[in-house]
N, CA and C atoms as an extended XYZ file, in Angstrom:
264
Properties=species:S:1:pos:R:3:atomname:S:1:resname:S:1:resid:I:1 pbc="F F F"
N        70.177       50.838      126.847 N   UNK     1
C        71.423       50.394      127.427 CA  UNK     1
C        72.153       49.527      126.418 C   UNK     1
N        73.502       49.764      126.632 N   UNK     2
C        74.416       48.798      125.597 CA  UNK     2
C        74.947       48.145      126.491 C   UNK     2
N        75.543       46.756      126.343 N   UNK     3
C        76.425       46.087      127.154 CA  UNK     3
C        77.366       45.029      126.438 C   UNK     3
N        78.500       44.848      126.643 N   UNK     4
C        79.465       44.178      125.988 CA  UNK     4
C        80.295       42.967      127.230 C   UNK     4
N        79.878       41.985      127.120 N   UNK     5
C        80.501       40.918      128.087 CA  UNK     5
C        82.199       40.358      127.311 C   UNK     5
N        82.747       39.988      128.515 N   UNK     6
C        84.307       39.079      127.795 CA  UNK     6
C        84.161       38.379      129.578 C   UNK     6
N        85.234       37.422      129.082 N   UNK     7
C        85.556       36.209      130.038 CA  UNK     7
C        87.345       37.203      130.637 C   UNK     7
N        87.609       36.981      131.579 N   UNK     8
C        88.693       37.518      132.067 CA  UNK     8
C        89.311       36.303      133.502 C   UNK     8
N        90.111       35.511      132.819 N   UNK     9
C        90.300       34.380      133.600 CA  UNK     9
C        89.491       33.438      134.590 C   UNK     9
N        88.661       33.178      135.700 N   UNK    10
C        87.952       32.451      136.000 CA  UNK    10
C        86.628       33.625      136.146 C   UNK    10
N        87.108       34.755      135.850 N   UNK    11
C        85.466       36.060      135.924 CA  UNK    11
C        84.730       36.425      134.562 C   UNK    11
N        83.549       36.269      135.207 N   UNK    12
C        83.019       37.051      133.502 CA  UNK    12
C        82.253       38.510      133.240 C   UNK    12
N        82.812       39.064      132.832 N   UNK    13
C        82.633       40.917      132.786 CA  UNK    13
C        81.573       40.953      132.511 C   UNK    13
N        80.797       41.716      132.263 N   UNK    14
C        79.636       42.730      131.610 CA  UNK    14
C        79.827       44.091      132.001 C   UNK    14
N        79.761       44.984      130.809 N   UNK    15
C        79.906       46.277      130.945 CA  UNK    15
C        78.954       46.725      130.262 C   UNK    15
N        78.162       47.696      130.787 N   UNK    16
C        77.567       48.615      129.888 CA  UNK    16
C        77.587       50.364      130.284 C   UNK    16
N        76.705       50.491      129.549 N   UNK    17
C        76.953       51.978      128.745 CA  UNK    17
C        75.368       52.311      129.077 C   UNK    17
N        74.818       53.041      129.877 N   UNK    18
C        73.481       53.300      130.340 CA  UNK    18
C        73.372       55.047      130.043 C   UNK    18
N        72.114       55.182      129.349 N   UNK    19
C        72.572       56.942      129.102 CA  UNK    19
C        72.018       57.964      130.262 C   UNK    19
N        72.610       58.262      130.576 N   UNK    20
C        72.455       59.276      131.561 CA  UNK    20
C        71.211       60.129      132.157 C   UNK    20
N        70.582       60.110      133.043 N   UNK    21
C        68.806       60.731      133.067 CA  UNK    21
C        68.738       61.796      132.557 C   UNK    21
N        69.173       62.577      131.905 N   UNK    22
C        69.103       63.785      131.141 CA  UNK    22
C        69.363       64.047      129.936 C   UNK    22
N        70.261       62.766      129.677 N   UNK    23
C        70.689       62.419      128.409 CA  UNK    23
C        71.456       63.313      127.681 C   UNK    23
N        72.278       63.507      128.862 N   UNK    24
C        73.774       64.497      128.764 CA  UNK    24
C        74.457       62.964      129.030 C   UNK    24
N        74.783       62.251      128.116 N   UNK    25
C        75.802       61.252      127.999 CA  UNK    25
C        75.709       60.118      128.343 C   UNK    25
N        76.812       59.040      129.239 N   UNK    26
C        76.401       57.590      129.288 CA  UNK    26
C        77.332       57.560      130.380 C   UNK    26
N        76.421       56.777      131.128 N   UNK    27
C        77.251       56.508      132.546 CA  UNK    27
C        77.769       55.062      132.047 C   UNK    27
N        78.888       54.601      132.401 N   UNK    28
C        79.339       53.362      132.786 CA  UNK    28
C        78.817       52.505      133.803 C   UNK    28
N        78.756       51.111      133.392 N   UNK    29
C        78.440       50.165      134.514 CA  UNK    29
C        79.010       48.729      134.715 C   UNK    29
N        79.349       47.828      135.765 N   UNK    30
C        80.319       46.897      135.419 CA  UNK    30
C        79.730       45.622      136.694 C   UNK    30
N        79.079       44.867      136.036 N   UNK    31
C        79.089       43.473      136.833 CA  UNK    31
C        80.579       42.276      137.004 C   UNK    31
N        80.776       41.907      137.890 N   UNK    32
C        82.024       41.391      137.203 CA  UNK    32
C        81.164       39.486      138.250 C   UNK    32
N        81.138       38.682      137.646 N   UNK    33
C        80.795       37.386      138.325 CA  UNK    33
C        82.587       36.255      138.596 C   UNK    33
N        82.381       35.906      139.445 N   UNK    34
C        83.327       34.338      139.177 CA  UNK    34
C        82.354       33.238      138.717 C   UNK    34
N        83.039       32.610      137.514 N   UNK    35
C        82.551       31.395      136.856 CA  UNK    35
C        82.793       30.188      137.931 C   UNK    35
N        82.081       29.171      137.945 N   UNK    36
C        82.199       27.959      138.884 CA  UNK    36
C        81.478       26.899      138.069 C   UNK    36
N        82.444       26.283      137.905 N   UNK    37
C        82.318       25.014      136.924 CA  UNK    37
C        80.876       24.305      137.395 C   UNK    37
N        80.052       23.861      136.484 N   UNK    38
C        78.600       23.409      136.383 CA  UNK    38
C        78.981       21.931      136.769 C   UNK    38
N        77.268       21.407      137.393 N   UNK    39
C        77.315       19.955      137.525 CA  UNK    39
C        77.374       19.078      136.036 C   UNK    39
N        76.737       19.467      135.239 N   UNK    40
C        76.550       19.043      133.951 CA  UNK    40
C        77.775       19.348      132.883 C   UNK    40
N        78.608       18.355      132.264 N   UNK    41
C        79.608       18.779      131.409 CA  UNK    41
C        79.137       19.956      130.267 C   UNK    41
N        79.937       21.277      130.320 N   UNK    42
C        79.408       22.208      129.712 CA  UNK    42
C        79.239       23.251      130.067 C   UNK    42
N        78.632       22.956      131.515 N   UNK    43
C        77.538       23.626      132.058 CA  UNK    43
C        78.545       24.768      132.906 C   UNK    43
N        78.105       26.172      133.312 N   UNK    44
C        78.724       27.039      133.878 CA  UNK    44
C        77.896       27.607      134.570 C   UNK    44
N        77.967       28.360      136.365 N   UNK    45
C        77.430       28.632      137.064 CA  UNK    45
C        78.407       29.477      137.188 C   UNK    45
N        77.834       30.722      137.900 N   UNK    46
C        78.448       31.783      138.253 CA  UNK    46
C        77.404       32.873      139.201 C   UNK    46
N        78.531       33.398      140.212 N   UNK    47
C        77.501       34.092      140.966 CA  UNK    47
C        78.966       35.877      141.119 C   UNK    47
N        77.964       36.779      141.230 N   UNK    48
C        78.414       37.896      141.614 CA  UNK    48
C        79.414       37.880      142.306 C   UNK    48
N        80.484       38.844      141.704 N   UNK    49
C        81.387       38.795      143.126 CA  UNK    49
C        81.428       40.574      143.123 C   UNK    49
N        81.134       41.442      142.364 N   UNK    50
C        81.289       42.756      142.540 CA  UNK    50
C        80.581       43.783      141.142 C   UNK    50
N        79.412       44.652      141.661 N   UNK    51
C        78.821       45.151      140.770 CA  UNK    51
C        78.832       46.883      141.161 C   UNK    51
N        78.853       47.555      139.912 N   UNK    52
C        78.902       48.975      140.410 CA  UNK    52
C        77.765       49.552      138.913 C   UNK    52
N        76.901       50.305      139.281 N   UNK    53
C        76.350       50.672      138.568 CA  UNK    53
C        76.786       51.915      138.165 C   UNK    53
N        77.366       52.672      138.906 N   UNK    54
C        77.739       54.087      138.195 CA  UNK    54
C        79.485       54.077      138.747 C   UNK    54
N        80.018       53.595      137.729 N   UNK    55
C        81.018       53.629      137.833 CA  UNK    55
C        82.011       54.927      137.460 C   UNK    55
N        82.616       55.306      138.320 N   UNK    56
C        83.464       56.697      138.387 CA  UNK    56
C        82.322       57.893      138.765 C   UNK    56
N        81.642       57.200      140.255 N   UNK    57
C        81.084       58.251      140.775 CA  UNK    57
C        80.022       58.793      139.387 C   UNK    57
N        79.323       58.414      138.312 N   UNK    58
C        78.700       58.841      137.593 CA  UNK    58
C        78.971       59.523      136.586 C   UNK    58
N        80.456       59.572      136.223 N   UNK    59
C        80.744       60.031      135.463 CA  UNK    59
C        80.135       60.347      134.098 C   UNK    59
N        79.915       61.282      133.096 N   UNK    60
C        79.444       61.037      132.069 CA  UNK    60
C        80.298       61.250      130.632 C   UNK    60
N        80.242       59.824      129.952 N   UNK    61
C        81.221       59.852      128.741 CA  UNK    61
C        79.727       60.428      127.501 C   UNK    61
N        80.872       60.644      126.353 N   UNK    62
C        80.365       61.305      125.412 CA  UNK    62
C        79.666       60.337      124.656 C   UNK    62
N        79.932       58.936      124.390 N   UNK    63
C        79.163       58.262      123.626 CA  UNK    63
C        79.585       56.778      124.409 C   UNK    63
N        78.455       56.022      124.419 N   UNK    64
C        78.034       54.245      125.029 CA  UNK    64
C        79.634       54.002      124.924 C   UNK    64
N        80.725       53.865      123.514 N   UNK    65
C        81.446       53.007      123.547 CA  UNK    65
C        82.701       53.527      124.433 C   UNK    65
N        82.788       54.753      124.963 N   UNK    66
C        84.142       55.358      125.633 CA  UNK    66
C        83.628       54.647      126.949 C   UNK    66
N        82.062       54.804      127.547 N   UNK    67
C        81.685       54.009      128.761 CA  UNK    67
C        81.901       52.958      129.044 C   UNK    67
N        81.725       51.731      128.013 N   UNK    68
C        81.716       50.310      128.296 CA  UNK    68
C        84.092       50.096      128.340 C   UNK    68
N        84.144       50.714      127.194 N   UNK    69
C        85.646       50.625      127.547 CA  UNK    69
C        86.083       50.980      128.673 C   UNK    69
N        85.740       52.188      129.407 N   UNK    70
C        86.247       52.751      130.432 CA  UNK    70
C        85.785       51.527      131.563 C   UNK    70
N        84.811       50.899      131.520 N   UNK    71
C        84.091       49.572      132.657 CA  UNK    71
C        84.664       48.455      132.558 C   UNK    71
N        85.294       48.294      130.893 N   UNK    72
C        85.814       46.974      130.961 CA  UNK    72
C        87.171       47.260      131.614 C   UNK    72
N        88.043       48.078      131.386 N   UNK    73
C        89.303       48.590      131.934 CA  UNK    73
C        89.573       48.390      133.286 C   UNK    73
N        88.066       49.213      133.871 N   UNK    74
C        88.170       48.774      136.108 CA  UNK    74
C        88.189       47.274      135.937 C   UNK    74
N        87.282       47.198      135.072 N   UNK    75
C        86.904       45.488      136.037 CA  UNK    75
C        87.937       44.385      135.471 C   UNK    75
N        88.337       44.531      134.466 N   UNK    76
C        89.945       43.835      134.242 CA  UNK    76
C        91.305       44.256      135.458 C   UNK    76
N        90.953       45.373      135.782 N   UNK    77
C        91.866       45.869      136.071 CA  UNK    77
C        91.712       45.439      137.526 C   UNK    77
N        90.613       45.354      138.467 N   UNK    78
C        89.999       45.020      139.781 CA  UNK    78
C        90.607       42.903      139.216 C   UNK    78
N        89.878       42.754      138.796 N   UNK    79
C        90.266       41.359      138.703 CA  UNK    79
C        91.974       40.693      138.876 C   UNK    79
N        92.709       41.444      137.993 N   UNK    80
C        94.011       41.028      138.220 CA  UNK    80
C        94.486       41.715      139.377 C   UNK    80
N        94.250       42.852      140.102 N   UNK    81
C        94.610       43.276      141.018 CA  UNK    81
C        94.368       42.332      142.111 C   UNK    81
N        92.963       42.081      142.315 N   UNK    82
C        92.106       42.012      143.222 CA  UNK    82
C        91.282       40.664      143.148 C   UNK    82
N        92.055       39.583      142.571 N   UNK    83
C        91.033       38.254      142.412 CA  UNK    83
C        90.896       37.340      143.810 C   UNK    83
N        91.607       38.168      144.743 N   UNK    84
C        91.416       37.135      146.213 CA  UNK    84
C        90.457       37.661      146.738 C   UNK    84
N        90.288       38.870      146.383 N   UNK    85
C        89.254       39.933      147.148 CA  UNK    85
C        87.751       39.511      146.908 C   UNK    85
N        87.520       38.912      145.294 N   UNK    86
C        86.197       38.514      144.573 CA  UNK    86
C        85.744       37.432      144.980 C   UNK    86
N        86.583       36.940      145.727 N   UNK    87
C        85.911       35.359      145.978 CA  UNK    87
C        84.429       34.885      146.502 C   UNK    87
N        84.108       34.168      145.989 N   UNK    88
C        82.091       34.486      146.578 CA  UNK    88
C        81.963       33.069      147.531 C   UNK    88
């Protein structure tokens, strides 16, 4: 598995790129958390607000990096749409 995290205003992505059980390609996958400021200066807590493991119904891309792009895209894209919806 590959996975590529970014921060996307108070959420923090993870996407990866999982290869497919046959290894006809790479499914996409996308955790997306809200960050919640830590007791400790520094410190960051965060809990789930929406995870999909096979994202686009299972789709299968041709190589890890078209997957994780295609995951970071929903879940940027779910976030600005949809940040009242994530709330945990």
């Amino acid at each position: 598995m590959r996975f590529q995290e970014c921060r996307e205003g108070d959420y923090k992505i993870f996407a990866g790129a999982v290869e497919a059980p046959r290894g006809d390609g790479y499914i996409a996958a996308m955790v997306v958390s809200r960050v919640k400021p830590g007791a400790s200066a520094g410190a960051d807590r965060s809990s789930v607000a929406f995870r999909d493991d096979s994202v686009a119904c299972g789709y299968r891309w041709r190589s890890p990096e078209e997957a994780i792009a295609y995951a970071l895209n929903r879940a940027r894209e779910m976030v600005r749409r949809q940040s009242g919806m994530l709330t945990c």
